[in-house]
C-alpha beads as a LAMMPS data file, in Angstrom:
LAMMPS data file: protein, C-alpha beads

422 atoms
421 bonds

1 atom types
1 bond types

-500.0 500.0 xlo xhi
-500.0 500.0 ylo yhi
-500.0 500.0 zlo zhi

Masses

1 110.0

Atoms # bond

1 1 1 309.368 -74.394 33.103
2 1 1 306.984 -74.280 36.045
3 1 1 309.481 -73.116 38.667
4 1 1 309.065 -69.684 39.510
5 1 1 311.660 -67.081 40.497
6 1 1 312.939 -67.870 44.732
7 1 1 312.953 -64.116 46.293
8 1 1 313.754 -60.737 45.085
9 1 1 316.451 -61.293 47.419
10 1 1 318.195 -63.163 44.530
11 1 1 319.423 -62.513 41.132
12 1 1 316.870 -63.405 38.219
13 1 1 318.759 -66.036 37.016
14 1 1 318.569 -69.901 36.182
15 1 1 319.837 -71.188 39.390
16 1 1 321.226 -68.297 41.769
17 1 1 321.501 -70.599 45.106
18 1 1 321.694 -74.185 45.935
19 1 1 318.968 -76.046 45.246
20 1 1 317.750 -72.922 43.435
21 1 1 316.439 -71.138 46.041
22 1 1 315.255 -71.306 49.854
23 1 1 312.451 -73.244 49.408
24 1 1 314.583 -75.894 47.782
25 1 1 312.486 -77.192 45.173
26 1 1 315.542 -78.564 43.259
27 1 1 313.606 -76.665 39.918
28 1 1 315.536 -74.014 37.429
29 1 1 313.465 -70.745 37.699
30 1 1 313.193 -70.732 33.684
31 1 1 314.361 -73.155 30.380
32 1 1 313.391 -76.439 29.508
33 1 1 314.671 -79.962 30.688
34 1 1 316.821 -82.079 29.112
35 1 1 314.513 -83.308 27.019
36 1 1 316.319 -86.620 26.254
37 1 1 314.828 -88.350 23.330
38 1 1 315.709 -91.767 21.291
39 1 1 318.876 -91.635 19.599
40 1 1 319.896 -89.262 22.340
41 1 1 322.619 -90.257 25.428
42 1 1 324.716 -88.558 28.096
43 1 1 327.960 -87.742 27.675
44 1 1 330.132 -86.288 30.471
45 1 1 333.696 -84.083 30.995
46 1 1 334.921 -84.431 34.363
47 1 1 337.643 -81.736 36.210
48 1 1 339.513 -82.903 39.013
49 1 1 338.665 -80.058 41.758
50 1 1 338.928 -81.063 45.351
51 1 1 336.424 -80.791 47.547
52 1 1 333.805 -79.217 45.151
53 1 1 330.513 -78.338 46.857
54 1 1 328.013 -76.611 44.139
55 1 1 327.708 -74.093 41.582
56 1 1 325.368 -71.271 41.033
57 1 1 324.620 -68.882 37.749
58 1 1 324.408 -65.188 37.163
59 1 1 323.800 -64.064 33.866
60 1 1 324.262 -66.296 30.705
61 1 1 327.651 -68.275 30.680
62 1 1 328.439 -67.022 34.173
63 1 1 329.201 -70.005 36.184
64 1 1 330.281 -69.871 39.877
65 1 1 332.296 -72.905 41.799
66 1 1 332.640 -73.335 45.834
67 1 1 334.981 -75.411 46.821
68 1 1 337.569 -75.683 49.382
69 1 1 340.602 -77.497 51.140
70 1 1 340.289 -80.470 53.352
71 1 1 341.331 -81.149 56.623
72 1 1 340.925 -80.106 60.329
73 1 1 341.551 -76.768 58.925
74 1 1 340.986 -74.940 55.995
75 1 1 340.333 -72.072 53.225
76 1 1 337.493 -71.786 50.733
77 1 1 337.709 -69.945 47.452
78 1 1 335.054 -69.552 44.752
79 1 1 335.959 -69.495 41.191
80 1 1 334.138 -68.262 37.771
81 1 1 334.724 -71.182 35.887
82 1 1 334.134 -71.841 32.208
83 1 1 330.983 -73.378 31.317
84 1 1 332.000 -75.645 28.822
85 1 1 335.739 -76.775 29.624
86 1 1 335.303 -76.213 33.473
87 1 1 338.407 -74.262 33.542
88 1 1 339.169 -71.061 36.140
89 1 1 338.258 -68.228 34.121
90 1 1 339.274 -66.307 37.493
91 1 1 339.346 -67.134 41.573
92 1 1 338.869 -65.339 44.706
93 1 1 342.192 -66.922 46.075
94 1 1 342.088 -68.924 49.437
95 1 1 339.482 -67.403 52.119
96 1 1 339.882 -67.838 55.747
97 1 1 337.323 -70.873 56.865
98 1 1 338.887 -72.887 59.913
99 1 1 336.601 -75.958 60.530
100 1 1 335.274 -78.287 57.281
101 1 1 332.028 -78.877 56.489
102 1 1 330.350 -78.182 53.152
103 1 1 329.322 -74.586 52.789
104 1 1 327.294 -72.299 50.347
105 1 1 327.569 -69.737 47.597
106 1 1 323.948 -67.723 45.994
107 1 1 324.031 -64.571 43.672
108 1 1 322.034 -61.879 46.040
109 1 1 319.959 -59.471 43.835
110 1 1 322.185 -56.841 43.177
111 1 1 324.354 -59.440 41.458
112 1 1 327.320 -59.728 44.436
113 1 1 328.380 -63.773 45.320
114 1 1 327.970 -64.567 48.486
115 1 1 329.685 -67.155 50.570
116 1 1 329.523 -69.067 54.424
117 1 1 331.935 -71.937 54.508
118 1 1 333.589 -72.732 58.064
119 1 1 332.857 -69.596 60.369
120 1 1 333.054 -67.011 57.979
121 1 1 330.876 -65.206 55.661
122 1 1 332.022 -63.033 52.717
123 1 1 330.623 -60.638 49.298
124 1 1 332.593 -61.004 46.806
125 1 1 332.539 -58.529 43.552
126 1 1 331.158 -60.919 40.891
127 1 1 334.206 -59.785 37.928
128 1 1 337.208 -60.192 40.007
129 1 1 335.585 -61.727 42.837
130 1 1 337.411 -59.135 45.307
131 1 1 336.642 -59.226 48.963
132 1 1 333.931 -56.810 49.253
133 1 1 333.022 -57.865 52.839
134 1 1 333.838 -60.580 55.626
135 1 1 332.538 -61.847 58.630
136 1 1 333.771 -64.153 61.118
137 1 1 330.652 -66.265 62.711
138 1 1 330.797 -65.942 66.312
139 1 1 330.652 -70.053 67.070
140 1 1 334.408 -72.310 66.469
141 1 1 332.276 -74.239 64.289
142 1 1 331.669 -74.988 60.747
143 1 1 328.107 -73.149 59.368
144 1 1 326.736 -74.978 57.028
145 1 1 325.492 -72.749 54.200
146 1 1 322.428 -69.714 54.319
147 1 1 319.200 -68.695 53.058
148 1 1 318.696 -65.531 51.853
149 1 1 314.648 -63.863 53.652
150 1 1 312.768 -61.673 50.890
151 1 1 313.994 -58.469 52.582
152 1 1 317.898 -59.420 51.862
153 1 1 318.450 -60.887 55.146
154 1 1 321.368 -63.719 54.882
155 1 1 320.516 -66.306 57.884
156 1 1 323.352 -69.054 58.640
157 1 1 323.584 -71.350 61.642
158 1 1 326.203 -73.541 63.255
159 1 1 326.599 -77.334 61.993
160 1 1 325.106 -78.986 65.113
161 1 1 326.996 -82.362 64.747
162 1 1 329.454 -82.710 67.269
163 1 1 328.445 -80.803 69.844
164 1 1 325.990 -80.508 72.632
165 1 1 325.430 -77.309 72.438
166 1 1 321.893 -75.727 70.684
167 1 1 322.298 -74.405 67.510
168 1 1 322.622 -70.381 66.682
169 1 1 320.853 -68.514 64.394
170 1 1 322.207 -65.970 62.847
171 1 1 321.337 -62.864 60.453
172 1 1 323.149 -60.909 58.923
173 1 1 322.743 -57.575 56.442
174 1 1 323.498 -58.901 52.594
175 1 1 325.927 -56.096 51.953
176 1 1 327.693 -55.005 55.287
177 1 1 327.820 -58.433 56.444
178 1 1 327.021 -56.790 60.141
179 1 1 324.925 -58.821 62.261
180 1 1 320.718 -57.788 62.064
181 1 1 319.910 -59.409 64.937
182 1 1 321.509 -60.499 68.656
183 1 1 322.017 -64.617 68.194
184 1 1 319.050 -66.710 68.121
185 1 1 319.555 -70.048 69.755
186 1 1 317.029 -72.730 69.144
187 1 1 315.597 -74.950 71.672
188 1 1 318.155 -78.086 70.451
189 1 1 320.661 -78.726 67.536
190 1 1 320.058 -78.683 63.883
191 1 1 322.681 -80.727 61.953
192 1 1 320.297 -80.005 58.457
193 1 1 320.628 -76.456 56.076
194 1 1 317.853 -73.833 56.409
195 1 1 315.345 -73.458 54.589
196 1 1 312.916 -70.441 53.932
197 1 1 309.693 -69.247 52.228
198 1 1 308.819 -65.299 52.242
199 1 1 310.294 -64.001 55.674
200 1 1 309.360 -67.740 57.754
201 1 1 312.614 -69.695 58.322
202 1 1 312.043 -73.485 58.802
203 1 1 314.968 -75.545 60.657
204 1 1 315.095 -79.077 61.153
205 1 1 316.467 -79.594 64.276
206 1 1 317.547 -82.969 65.963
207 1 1 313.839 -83.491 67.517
208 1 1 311.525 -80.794 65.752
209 1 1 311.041 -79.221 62.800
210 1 1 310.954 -75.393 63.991
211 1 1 309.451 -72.168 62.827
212 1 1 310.293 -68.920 62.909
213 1 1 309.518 -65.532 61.963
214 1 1 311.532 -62.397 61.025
215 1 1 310.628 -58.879 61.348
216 1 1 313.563 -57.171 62.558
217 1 1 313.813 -59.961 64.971
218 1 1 313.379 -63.752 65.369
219 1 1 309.394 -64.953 66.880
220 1 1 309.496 -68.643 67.610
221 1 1 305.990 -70.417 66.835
222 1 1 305.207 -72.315 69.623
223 1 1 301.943 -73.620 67.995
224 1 1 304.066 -75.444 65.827
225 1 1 304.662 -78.545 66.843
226 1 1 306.745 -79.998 64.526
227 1 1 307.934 -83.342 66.420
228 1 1 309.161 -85.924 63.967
229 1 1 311.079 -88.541 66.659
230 1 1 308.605 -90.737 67.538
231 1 1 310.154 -94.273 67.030
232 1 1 312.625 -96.073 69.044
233 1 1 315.904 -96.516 66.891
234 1 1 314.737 -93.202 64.804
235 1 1 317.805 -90.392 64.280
236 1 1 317.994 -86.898 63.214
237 1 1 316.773 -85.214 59.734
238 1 1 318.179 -83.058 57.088
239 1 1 317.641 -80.544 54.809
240 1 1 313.524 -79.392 54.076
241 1 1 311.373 -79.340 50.782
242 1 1 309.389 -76.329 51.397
243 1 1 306.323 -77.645 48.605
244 1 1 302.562 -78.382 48.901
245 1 1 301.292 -77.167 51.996
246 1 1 304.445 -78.953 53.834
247 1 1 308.078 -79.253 55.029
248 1 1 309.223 -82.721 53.514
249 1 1 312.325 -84.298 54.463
250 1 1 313.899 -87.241 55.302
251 1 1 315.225 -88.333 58.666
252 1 1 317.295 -91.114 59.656
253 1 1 320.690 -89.171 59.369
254 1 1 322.965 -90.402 62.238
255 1 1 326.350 -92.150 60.709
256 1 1 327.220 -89.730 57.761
257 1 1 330.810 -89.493 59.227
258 1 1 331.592 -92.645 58.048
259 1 1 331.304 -91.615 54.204
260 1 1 334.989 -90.850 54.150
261 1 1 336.024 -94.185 55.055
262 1 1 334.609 -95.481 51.742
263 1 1 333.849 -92.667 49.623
264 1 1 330.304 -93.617 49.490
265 1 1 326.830 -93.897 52.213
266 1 1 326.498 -97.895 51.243
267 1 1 326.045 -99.442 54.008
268 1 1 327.208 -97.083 56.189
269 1 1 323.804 -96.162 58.332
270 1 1 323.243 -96.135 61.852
271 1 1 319.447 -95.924 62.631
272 1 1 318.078 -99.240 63.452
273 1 1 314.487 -97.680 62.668
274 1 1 313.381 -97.650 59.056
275 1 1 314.126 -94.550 57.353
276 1 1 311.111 -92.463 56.438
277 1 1 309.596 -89.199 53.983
278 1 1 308.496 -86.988 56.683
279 1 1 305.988 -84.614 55.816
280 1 1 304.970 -81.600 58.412
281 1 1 302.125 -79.445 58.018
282 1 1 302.757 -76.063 57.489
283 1 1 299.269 -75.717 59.284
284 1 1 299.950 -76.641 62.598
285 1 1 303.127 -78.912 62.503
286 1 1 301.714 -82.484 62.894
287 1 1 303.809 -85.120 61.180
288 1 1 303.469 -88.157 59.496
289 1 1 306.074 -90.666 58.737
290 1 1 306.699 -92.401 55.607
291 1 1 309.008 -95.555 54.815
292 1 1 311.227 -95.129 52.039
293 1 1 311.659 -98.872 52.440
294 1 1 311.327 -100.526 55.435
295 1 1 315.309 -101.913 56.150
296 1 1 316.871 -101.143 58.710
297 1 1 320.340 -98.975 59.172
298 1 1 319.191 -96.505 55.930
299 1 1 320.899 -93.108 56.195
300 1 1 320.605 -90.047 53.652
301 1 1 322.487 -86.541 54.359
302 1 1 320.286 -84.400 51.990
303 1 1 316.475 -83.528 51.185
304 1 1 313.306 -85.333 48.983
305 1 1 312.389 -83.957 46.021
306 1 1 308.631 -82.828 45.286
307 1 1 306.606 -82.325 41.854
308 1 1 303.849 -79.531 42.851
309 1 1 302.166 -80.010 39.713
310 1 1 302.218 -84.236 39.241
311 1 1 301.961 -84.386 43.249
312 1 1 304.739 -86.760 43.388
313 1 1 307.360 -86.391 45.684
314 1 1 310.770 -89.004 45.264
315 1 1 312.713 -89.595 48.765
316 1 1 315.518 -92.010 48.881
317 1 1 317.511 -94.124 51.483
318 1 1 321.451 -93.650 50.690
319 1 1 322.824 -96.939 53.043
320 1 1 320.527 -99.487 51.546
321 1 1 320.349 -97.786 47.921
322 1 1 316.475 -97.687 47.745
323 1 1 314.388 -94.490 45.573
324 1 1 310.654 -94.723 46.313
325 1 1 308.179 -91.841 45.184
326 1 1 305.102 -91.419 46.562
327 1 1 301.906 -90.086 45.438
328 1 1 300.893 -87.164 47.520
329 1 1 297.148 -87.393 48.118
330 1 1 294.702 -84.013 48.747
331 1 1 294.662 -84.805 52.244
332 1 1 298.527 -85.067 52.978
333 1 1 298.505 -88.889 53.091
334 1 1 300.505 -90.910 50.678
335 1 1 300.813 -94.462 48.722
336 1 1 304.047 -95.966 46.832
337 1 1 303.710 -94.628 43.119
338 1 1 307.186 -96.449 42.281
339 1 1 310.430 -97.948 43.934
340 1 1 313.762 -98.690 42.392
341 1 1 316.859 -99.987 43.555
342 1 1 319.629 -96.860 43.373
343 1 1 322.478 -95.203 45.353
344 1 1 321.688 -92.244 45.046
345 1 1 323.457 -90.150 47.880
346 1 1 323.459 -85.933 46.838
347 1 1 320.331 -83.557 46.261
348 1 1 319.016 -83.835 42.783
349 1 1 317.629 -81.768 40.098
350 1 1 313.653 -81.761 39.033
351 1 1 312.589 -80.653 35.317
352 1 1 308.527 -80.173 35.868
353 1 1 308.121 -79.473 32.122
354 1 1 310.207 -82.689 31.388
355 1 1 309.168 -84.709 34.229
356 1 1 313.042 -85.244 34.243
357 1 1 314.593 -86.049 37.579
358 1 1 318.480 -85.599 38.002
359 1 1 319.825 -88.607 40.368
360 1 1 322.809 -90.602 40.938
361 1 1 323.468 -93.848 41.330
362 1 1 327.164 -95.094 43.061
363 1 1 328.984 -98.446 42.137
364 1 1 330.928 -100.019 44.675
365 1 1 331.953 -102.531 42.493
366 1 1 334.072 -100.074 40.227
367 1 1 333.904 -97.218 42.561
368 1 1 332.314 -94.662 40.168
369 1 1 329.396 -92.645 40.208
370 1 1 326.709 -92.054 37.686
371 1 1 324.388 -89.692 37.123
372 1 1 320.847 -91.000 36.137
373 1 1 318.484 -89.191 34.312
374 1 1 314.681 -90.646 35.660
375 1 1 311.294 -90.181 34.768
376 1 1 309.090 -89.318 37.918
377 1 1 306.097 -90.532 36.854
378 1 1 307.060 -93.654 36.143
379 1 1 310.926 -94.526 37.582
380 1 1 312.047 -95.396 34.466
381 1 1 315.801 -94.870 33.292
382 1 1 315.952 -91.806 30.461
383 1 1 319.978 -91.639 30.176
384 1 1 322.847 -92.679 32.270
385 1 1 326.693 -91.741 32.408
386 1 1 329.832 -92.232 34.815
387 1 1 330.668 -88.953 35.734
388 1 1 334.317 -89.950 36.253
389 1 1 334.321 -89.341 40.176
390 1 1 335.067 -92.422 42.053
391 1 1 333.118 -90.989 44.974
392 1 1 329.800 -91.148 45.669
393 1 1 328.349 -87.508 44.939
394 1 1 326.925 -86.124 48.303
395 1 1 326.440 -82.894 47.467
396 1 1 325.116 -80.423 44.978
397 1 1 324.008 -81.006 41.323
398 1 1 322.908 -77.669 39.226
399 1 1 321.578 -77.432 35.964
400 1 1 323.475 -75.794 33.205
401 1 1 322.299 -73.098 30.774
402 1 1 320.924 -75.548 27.977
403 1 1 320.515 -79.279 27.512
404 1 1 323.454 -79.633 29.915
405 1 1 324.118 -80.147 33.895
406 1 1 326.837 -79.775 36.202
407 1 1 327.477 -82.903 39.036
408 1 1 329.697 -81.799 42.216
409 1 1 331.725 -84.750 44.013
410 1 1 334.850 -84.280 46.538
411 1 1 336.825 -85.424 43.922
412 1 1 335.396 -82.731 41.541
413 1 1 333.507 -81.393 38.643
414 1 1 331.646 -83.104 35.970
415 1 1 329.976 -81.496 33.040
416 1 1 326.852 -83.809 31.616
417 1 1 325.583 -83.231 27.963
418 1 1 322.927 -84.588 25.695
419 1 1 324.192 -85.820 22.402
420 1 1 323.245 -87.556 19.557
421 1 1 324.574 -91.320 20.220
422 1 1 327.671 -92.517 18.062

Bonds

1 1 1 2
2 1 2 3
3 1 3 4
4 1 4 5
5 1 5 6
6 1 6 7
7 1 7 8
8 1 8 9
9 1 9 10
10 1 10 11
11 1 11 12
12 1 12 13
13 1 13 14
14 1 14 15
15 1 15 16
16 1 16 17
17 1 17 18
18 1 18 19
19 1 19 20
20 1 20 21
21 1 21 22
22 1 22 23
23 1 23 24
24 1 24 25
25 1 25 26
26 1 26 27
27 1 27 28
28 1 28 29
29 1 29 30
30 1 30 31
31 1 31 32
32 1 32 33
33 1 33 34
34 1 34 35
35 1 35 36
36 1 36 37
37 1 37 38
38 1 38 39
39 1 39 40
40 1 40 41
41 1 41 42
42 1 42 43
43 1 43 44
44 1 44 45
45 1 45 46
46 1 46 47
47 1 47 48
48 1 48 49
49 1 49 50
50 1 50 51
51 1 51 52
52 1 52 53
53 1 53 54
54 1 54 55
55 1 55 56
56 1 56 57
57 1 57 58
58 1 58 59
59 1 59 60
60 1 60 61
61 1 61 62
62 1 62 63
63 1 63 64
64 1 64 65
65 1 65 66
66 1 66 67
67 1 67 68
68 1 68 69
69 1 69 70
70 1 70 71
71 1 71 72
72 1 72 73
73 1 73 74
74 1 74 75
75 1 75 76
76 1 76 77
77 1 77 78
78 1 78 79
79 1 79 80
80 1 80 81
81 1 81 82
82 1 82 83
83 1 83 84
84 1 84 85
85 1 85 86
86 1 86 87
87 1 87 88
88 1 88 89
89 1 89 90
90 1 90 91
91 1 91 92
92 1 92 93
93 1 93 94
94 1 94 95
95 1 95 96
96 1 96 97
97 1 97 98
98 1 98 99
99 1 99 100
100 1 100 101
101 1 101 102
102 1 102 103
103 1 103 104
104 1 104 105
105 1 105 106
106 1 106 107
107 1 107 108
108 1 108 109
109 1 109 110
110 1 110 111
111 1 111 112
112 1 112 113
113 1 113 114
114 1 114 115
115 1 115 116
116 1 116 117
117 1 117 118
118 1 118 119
119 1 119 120
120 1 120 121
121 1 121 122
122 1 122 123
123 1 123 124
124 1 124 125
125 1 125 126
126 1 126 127
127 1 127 128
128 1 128 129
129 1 129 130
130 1 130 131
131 1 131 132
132 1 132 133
133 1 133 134
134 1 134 135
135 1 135 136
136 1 136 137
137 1 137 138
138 1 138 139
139 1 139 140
140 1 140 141
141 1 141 142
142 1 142 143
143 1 143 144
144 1 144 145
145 1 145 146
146 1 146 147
147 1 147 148
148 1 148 149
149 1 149 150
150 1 150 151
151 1 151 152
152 1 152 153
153 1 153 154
154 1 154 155
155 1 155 156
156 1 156 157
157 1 157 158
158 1 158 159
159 1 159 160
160 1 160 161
161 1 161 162
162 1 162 163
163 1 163 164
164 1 164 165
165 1 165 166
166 1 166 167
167 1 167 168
168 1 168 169
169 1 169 170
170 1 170 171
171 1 171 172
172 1 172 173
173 1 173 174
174 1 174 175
175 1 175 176
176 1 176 177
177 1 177 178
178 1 178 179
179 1 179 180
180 1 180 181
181 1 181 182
182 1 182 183
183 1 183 184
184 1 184 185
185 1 185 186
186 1 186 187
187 1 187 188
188 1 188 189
189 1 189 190
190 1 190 191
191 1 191 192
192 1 192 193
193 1 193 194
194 1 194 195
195 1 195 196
196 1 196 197
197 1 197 198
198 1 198 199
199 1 199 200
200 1 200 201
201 1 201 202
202 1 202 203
203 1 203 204
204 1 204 205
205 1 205 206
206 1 206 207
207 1 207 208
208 1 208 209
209 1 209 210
210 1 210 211
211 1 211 212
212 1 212 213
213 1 213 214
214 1 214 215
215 1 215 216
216 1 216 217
217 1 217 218
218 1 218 219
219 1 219 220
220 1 220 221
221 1 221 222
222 1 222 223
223 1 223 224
224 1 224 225
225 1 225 226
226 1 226 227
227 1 227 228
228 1 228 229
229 1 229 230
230 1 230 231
231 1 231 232
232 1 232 233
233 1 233 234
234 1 234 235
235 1 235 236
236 1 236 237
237 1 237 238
238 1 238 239
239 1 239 240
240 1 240 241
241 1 241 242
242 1 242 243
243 1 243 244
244 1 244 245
245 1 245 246
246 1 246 247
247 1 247 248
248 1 248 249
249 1 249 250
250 1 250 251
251 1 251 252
252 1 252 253
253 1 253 254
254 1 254 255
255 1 255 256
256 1 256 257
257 1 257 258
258 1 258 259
259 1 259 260
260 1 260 261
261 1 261 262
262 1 262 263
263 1 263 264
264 1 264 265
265 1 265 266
266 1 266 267
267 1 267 268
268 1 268 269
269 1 269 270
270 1 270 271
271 1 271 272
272 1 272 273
273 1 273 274
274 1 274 275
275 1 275 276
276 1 276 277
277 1 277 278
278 1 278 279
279 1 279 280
280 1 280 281
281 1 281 282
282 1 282 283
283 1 283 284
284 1 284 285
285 1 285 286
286 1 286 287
287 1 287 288
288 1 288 289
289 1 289 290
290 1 290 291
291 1 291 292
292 1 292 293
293 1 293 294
294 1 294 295
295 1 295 296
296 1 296 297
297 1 297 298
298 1 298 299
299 1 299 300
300 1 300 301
301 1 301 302
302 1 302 303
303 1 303 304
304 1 304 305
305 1 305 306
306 1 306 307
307 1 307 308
308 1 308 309
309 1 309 310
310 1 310 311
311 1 311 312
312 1 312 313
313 1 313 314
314 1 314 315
315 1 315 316
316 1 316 317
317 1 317 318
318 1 318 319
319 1 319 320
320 1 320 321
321 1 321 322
322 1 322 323
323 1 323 324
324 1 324 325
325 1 325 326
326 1 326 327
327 1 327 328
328 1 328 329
329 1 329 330
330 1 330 331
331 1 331 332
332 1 332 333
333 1 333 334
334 1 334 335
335 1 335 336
336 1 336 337
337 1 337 338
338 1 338 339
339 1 339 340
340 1 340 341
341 1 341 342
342 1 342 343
343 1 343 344
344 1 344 345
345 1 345 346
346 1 346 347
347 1 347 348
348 1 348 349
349 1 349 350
350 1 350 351
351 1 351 352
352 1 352 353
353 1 353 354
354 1 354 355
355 1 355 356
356 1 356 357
357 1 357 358
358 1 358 359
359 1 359 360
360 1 360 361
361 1 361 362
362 1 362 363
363 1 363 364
364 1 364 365
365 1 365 366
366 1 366 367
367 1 367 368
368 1 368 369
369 1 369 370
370 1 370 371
371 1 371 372
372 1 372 373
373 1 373 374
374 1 374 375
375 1 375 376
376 1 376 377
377 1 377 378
378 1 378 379
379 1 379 380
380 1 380 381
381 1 381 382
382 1 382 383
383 1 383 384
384 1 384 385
385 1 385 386
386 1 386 387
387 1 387 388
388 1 388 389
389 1 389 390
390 1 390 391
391 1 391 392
392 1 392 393
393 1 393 394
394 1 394 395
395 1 395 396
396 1 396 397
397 1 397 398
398 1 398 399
399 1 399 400
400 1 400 401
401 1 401 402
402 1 402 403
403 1 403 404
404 1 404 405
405 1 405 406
406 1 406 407
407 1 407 408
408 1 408 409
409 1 409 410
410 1 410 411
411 1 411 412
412 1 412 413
413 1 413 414
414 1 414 415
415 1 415 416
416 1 416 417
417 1 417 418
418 1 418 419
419 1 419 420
420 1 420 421
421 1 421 422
């Protein structure tokens, strides 16, 4: 496996954060893929677990679940759940939250879980996942997950969706929980998750992609430019690939709110502008735009994927169920490599020794989601399986610890295993 470990700042395991790390490159930090061969299929378990977000691994067979309640107002919890059977081995109990949005949970390197969801933060002991520290955020928002900075720092910021207001960045000590720094507030909102490389926090905000730099203290770059709203009809962006001398992601995000009205992002976009790969420099910030497929009205609520070592990187348009992966060139340009029809809404999962990429795939037809397991050189289908969720997954996928992977929907938790077919 080519993916190396995120930051001391996290535990040395298989997948200790979302996406497994701050740079989220979607890769395990050690294994092997899947490995799917002829004579091989999926097969799935699915646990009904409302409002499941992701899970993360500690040491072998430790498995940790976020979820939470739904509704104006509401509690998180985190559970160690079984790795086979998906059952609570044992939970933290409800945790105060207040406002919903999908939160985050990482193992920090001295092996403690822990947690934003709504405006609170909170360490939990990994065994009995006791309270070992809380934090109420100072904004009546929801914050929508953290990043964890090579020195420990844990850096959250409000959900900038409904509100005018710019968005606050916060950092906080790992273990205390007590603020490191005075608020930073950005020059606009950032509806999208951090992400981080070293001590450099990157934040896609509603106009720019912005970068900063810790020491004790938040610099803003001002040389970076980082403007990605050039086109009329063009909306805001989400989460960043930190990868190959860029910040990838994929813009076009206005109209996610109406995903609860049919469980799923078909059809449900509100950009009359194409929806594009965006790639910024790391250099200097310039930006170039890239159509996923040229339709209007695309949305997506969640990042590209990128292959450092086949130079492919995989973006995706949610509302008009379009996958197109590009090949990235040594100059930063790109050309289509390969396009397939798919909607896929939640982050995915990339193998690099495999060339096995984790997606989804929602039917509207029979209202059930499937995970699809593609090859990103080519596009082609390796395995497929309903995961039993009749929602379309928009949130976090994980590997497991062997030929298996975990798939988080609202309506819960689904367990997906090679086996021999019947």
């Amino acid at each position: 496996m080519v993916g190396s470990h995120p930051s001391p700042a996290y535990y040395p395991s298989r997948w200790p954060a979302e996406d497994g790390g701050p740079r989220r490159n979607q890769v395990p930090h050690s294994g092997t893929g899947l490995d799917l061969r002829p004579g091989e299929r999926l097969a799935a378990h699915f646990r009904f677990d409302p409002a499941a977000t992701m899970v993360v691994q500690r040491d072998e067979g430790e498995l940790y679940l976020q979820r939470h309640t739904l509704g104006p107002d509401t509690v998180g919890m985190v559970e160690r759940i079984d790795p086979i059977t998906l059952e609570t081995i044992v939970s933290s109990g409800e945790l105060p939250a207040g406002p919903t949005w999908p939160g985050g949970i990482a193992v920090a390197a001295d092996g403690s879980i822990l947690q934003t969801y709504g405006r609170w933060a909170h360490r939990l002991d990994p065994h009995t996942l006791e309270v070992l520290a809380a934090r109420e955020l100072p904004r009546a928002r929801p914050y929508n997950s953290f990043v964890l900075l090579d020195d420990g720092t844990m850096v959250t910021k409000d959900f900038g969706k409904d509100t005018d207001e710019p968005t606050g960045i916060m950092a906080l000590d790992p273990v205390t929980l007590e603020p490191r720094a005075a608020e930073f507030v950005l020059p606009e909102r950032s509806i999208a998750r951090l992400s981080a490389d070293g001590t450099t926090l990157f934040v896609v905000g509603t106009e720019h992609v912005f970068r900063l730099e810790w020491d004790d203290g938040w610099t803003l770059d001002t040389a970076f430019d980082g403007l990605y709203r050039t086109i009329a009809g063009q909306t805001y962006g989400w989460d960043a690939v930190i990868a190959s001398g860029a910040a990838w992601f994929l813009d076009n995000g206005e109209g996610t709110e109406g995903f609860m009205a049919k469980g799923s992002f078909r059809t449900n976009g509100a950009s009359p502008a194409p929806l594009h790969l965006v790639r910024a420099d790391l250099t200097d910030g310039s930006v170039t735009l890239h159509e996923i497929c040229g339709a209007p009205m695309g949305i997506v609520a969640n990042p590209p994927v990128v292959d450092e070592s086949r130079a492919i990187a995989v973006g995706f348009d949610s509302a008009n169920a379009t996958m197109t992966a590009f090949d990235i060139h040594g100059d930063g340009t790109t050309s289509v490599r390969w396009r397939r029809e798919q909607g896929h809404g939640p982050h995915m999962v990339l193998y690099p020794d495999t060339g096995e990429l984790v997606t989804h795939d929602h039917d509207l037809e029979r209202m059930m989601e499937q995970l699809v397991v593609l090859d990103i050189g080519t596009g082609a289908e390796r395995g497929r399986v309903d995961t039993g969720s009749p929602l379309m997954a928009p949130v976090f996928p994980a590997p497991g610890f062997g030929r298996d992977l975990y798939s988080c929907a609202f309506p819960g938790i689904t367990r997906i295993r090679v086996e021999p077919e019947a």
